[in-house]
C-alpha positions as CSV (number, residue, x, y, z in Angstrom):
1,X,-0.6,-9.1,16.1
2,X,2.3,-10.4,14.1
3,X,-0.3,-9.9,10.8
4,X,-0.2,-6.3,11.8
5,X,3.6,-5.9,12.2
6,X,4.1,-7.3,9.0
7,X,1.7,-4.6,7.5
8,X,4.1,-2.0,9.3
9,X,7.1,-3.0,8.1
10,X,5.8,-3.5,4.6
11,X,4.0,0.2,4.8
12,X,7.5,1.4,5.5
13,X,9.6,0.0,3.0
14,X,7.2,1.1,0.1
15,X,7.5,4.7,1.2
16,X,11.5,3.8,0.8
17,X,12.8,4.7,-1.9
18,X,13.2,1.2,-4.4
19,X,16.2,2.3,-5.9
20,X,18.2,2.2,-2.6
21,X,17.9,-1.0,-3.3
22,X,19.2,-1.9,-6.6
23,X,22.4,-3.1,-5.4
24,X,23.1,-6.7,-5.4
25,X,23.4,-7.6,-2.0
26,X,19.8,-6.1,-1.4
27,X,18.7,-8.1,-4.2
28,X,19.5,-11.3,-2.5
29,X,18.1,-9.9,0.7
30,X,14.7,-9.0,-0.7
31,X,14.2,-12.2,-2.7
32,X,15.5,-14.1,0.2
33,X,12.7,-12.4,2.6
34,X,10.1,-13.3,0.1
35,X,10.9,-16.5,-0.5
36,X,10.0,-17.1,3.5
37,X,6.7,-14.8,3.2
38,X,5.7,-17.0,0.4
39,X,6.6,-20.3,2.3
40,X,4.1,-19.1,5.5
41,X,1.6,-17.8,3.2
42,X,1.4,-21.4,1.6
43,X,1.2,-22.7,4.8
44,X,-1.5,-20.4,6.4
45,X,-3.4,-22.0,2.9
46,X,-2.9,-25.5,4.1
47,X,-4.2,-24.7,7.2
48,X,-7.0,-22.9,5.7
49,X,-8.2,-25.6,3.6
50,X,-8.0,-28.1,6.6
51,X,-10.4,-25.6,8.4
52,X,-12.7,-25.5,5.9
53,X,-13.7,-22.0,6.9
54,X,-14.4,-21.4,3.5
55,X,-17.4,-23.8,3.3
56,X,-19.5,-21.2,4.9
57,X,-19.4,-18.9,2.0
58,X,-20.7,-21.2,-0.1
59,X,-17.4,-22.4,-1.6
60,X,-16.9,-25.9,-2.9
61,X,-13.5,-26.0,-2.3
62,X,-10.2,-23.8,-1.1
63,X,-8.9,-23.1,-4.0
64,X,-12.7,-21.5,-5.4
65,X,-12.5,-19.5,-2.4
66,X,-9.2,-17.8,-3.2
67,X,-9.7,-17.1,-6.8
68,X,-12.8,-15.2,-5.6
69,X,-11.8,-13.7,-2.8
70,X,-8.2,-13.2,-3.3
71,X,-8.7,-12.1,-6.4
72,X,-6.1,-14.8,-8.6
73,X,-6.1,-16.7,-11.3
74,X,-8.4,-20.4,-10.6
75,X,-5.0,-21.9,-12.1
76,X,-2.7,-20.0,-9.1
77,X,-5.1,-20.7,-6.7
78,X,-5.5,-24.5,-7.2
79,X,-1.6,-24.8,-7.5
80,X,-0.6,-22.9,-4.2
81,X,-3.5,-24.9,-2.5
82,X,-2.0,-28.1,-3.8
83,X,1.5,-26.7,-2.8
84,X,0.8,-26.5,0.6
85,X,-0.9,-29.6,1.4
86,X,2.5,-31.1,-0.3
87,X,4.4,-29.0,2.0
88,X,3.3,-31.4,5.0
89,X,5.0,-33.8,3.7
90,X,8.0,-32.5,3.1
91,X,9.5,-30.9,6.0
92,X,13.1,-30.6,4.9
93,X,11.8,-28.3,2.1
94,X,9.4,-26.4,4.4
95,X,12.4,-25.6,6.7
96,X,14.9,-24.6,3.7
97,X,12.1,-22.6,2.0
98,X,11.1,-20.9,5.1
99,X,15.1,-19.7,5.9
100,X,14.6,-18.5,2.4
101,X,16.7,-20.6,0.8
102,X,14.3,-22.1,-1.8
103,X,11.7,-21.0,-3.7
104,X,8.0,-21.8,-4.4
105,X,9.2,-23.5,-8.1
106,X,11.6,-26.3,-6.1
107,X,8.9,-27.4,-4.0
108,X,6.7,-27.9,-7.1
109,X,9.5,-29.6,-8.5
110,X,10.2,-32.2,-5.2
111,X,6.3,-32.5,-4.7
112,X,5.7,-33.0,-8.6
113,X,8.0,-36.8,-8.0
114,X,5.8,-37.8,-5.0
115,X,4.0,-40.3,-5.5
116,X,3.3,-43.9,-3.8
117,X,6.4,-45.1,-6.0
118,X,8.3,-42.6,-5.1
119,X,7.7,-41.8,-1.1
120,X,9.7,-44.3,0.4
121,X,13.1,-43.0,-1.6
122,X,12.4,-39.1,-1.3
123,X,11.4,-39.7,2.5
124,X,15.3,-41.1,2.7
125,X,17.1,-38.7,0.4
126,X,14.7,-35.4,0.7
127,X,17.4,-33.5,3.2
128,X,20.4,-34.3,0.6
129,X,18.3,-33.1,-2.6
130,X,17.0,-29.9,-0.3
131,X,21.2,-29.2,0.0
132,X,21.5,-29.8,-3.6
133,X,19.2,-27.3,-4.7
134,X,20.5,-24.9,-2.3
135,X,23.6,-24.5,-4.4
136,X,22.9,-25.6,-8.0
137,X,21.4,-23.3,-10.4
138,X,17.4,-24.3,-10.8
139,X,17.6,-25.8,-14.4
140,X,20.8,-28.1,-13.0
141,X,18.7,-28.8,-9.7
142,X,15.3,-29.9,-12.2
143,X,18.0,-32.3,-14.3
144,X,19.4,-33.6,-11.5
145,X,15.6,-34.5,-9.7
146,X,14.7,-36.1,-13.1
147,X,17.7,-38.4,-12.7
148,X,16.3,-39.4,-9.2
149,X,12.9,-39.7,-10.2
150,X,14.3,-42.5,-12.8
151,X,16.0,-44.2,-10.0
152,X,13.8,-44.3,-8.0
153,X,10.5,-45.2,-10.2
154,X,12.5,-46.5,-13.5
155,X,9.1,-48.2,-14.6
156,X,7.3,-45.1,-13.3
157,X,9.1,-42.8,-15.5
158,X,8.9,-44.9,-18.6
159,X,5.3,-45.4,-18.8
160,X,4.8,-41.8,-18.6
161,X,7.3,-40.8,-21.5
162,X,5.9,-43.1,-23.8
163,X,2.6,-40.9,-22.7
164,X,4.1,-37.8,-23.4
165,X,5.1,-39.6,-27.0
166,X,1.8,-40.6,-27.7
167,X,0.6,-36.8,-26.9
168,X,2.4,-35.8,-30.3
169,X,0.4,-33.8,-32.6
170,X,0.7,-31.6,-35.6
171,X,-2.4,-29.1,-36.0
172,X,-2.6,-26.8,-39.2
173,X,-6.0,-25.4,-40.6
174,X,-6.3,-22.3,-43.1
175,X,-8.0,-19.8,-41.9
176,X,-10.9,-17.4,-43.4
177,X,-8.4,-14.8,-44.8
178,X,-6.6,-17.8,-46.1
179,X,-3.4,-17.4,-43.6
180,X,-2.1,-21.0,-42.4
181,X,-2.3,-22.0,-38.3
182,X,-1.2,-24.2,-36.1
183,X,0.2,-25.8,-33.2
184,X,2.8,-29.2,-32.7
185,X,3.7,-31.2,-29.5
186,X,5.9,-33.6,-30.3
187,X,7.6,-36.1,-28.2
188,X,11.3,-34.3,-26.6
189,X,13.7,-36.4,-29.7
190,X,11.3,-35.2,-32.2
191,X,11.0,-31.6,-31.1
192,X,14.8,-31.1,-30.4
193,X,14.9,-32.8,-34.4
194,X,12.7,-30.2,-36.3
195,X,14.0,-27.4,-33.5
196,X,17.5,-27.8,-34.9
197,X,16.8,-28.2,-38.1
198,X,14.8,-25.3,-38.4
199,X,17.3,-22.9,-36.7
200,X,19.9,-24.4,-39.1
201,X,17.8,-23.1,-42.1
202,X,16.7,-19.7,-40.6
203,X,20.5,-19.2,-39.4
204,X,21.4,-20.0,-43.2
205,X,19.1,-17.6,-44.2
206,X,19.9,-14.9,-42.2
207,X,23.5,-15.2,-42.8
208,X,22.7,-14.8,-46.7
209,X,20.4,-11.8,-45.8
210,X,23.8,-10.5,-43.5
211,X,25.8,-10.8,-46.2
212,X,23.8,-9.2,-49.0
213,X,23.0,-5.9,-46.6
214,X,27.2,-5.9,-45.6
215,X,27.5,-5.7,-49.7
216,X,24.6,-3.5,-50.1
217,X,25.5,-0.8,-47.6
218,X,29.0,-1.2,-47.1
219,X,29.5,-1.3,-43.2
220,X,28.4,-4.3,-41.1
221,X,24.1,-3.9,-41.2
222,X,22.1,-4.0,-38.0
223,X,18.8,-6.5,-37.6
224,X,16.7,-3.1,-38.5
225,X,18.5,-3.1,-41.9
226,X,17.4,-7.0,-42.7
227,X,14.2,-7.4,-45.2
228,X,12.4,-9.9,-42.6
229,X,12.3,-10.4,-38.7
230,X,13.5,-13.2,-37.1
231,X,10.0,-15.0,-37.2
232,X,9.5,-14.3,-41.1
233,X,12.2,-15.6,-41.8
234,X,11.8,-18.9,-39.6
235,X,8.4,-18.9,-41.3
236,X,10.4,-19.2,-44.3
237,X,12.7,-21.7,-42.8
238,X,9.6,-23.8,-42.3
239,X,8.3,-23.6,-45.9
240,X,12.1,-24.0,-47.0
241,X,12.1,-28.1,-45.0
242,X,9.3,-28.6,-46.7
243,X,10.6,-27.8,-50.6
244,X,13.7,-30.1,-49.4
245,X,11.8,-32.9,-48.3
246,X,9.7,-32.4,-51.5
247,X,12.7,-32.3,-53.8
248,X,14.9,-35.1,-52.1
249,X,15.2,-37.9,-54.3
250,X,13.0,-40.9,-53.3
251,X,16.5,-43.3,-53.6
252,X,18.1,-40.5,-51.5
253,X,20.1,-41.6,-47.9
254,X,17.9,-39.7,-45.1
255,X,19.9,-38.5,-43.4
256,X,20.5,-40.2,-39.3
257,X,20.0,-38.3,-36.7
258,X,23.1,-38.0,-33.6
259,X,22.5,-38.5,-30.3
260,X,24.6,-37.5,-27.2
261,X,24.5,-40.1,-24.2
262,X,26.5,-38.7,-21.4
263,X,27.8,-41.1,-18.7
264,X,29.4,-40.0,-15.4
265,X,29.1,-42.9,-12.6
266,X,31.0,-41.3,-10.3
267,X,28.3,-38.6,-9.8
268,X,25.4,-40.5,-10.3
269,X,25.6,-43.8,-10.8
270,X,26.0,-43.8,-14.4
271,X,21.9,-42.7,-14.8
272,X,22.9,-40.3,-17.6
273,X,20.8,-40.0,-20.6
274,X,19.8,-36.3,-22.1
275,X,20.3,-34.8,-25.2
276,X,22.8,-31.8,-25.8
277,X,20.2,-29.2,-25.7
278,X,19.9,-31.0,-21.6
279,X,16.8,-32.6,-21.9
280,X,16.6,-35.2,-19.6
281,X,15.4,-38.3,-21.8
282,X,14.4,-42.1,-19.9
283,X,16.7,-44.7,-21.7
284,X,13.7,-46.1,-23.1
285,X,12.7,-43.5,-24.7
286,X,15.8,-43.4,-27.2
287,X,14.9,-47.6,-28.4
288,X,13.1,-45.8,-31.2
289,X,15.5,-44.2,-32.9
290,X,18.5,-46.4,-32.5
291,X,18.1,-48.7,-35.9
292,X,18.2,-45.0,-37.5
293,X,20.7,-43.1,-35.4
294,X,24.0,-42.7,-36.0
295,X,26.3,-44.1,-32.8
296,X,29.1,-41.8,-32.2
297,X,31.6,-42.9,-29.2
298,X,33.0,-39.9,-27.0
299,X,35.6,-40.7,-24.2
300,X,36.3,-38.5,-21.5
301,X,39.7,-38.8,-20.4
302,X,42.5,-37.4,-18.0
303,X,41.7,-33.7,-16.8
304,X,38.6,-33.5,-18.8
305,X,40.2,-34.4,-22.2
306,X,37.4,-35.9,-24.7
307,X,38.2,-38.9,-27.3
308,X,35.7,-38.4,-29.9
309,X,35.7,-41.9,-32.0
310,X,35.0,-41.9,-35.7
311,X,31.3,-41.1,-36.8
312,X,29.6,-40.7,-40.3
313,X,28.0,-37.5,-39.0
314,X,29.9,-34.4,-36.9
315,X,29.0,-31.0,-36.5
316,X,32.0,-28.9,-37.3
317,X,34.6,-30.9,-36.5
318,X,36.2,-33.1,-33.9
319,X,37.7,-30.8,-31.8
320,X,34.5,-28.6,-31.1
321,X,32.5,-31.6,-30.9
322,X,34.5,-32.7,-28.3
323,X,33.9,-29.1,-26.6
324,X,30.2,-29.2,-27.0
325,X,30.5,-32.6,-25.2
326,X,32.7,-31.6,-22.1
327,X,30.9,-27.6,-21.4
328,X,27.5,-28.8,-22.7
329,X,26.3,-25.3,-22.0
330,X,27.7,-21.9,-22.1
331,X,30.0,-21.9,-19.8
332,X,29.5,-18.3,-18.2
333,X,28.2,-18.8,-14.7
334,X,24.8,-16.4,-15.7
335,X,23.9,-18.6,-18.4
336,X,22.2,-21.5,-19.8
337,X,22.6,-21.4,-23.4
338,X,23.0,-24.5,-25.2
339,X,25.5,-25.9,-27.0
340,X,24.0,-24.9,-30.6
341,X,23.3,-21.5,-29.6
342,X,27.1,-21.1,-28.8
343,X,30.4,-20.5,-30.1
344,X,33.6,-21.5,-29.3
345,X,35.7,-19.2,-27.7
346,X,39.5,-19.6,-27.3
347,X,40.6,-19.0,-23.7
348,X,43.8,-18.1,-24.5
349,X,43.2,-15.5,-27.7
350,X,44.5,-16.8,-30.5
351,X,45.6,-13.2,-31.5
352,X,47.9,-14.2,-28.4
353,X,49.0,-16.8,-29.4
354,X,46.0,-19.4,-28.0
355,X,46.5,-22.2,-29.4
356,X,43.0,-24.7,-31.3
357,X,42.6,-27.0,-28.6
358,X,40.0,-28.5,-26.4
359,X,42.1,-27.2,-23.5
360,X,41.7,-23.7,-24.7
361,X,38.8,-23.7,-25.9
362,X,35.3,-23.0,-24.2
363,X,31.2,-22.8,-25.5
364,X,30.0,-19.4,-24.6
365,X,26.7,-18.0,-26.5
366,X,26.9,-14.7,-28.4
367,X,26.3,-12.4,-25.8
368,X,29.4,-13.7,-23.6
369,X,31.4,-14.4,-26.1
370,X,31.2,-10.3,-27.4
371,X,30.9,-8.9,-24.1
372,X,34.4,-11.4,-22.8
373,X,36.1,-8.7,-25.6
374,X,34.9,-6.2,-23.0
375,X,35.7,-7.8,-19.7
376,X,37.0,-11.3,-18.8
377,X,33.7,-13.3,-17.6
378,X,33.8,-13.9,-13.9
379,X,35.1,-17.0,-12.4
380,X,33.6,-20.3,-12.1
């Protein structure tokens, strides 16, 4: 039998040596090939859990049958059992995923927008989304879905953010050895609010703590030479909001938070709304916030050149604003950094000569922005 084959094959290439295959092309290969094991497999389950062959065990259902059996998680189990009976009604994903050329995580993603709102529209477009994914990275391919689940159920999608907002929830109890505990969920504006802020206070702090261990030791420190880790010192960060907020004058001008609204019809219509960290946020969603938001106007122009209008609030300056705008990432092709987490590299060096534009200039994150001083990033 085929089953048996497989088993062959499989015996054979872990008596191989793995490291033969460390090179990229046979990482492609591999992933590729398991990519279409994993896309039968799901639909051997389907089939499965039609039969019902599990009843006979005393199951009460397919996916009870593989945790047991098989040995997985109840979570896994449900989800590849829901997987494949999503599969049957998607057969443009079923043929892509079984040429290996999607994986198990964008058929959750098309099958998680299914619904009776939704069928008519992704029955029409499902073969042009399948090509999509097939060449966008998988956190562009997930933005770009959330875009067509707004077209397509704009109500849909609105109802279930204000959900999500009315999940939000702060949890902090003392425990018996009198540390403090807790959780948050908050609503994606809120979280990407307190996220920033918080990483603007524990990067302030750590640049102090840089600065005094540069002066202390006299060469530039390493992390191992700081007083506190990373998460002391966003613990501290923490505590440090609160002694603001506590000190802030009561007459004092809160300060109004900046959204980015990013509109491109040409690609999509003009159903563009996410925040610079690439959130994808329903226009509804931002009604909210606008009486206390400041309203900054940014115009792309002629080969990519951004107009950034005047604002009472910018980051650090027009010019890198108007970077932050146009790259909205890091713009090495192995990266999704966002734009806080970057820098601002000059193209050009300026050491060369490169001059402080927004032509020369690009976001790449630490990491690629160190190792382009080693080697030029690749292309793209």
């Amino acid at each position: 039998m085929e089953l048996e084959a497989l088993t062959e094959v499989i015996d054979a290439l872990l008596e191989s040596d793995p490291s033969t295959y460390g090179d990229a092309d046979s990482m492609v290969a591999l992933h590729r090939q398991l990519s279409r094991l994993q896309c039968f497999t799901t639909s051997a389950t389907a089939a499965f859990d039609a039969s019902e062959d599990w009843v006979s065990d005393g199951a009460r259902n397919a996916s009870s049958w593989l945790a047991t059996r098989c040995r997985m998680p109840r979570r896994e189990a449900r989800a590849l059992v829901r997987r494949g009976r999503a599969l049957r009604h998607l057969p443009a994903c079923a043929e892509a995923w079984g040429e290996g050329e999607l994986s198990a995580a964008h058929v959750d993603v098309v099958a998680g927008v299914r619904r009776e709102a939704t069928v008519e529209g992704l029955e029409r477009d499902e073969a042009f989304l399948v090509g999509k994914a097939q060449v966008m990275t998988f956190e562009s391919f997930g933005r770009m879905m959330t875009y067509w689940e707004q077209r397509a159920d704009p109500d849909g999608v609105e109802d279930d953010a204000e959900k999500r907002r009315a999940r939000r929830d702060v949890y902090l109890v003392k425990s018996l050895d009198g540390l403090w505990l807790g959780q948050m969920a908050l609503d994606p504006t809120s979280g990407v609010t307190v996220s920033n802020e918080l990483e603007r206070l524990e990067r302030e702090l750590f640049e102090a703590e840089w600065a005094e261990a540069r002066t202390t030791l006299g060469r530039e420190p390493t992390p191992g030479d700081l007083p506190r880790s990373t998460a002391q010192r966003r613990a501290d960060a923490l505590v440090e909001m609160a002694t603001r907020s506590k000190t802030a004058p009561a007459d004092g001008r809160r300060p109004a938070p900046l959204f980015t609204v990013l509109v491109d019809w040409p690609t999509l219509g003009g159903r563009i709304c996410e925040l610079a960290e690439g959130q994808v946020l329903t226009p509804g969603s931002l009604l909210p916030w606008l009486d206390a938001a400041s309203i900054e106007r940014a115009v792309f122009g002629p080969k990519g050149r951004i107009e950034v209008g005047t604002t009472t609030r910018l980051f650090t300056g027009a010019t890198r604003r108007a970077i932050e705008l146009r790259d909205r990432r890091c713009t090495h092709p192995y990266c999704e950094e966002p734009p806080g987490a970057c820098e601002v590299d000059h193209i050009v060096p300026y050491a060369l000569g490169g001059p402080t534009t927004q032509e020369n200039g690009r976001l790449l994150c630490g990491f690629h922005n160190r190792l382009r001083n080693q080697r030029p990033p690749p292309d793209g």
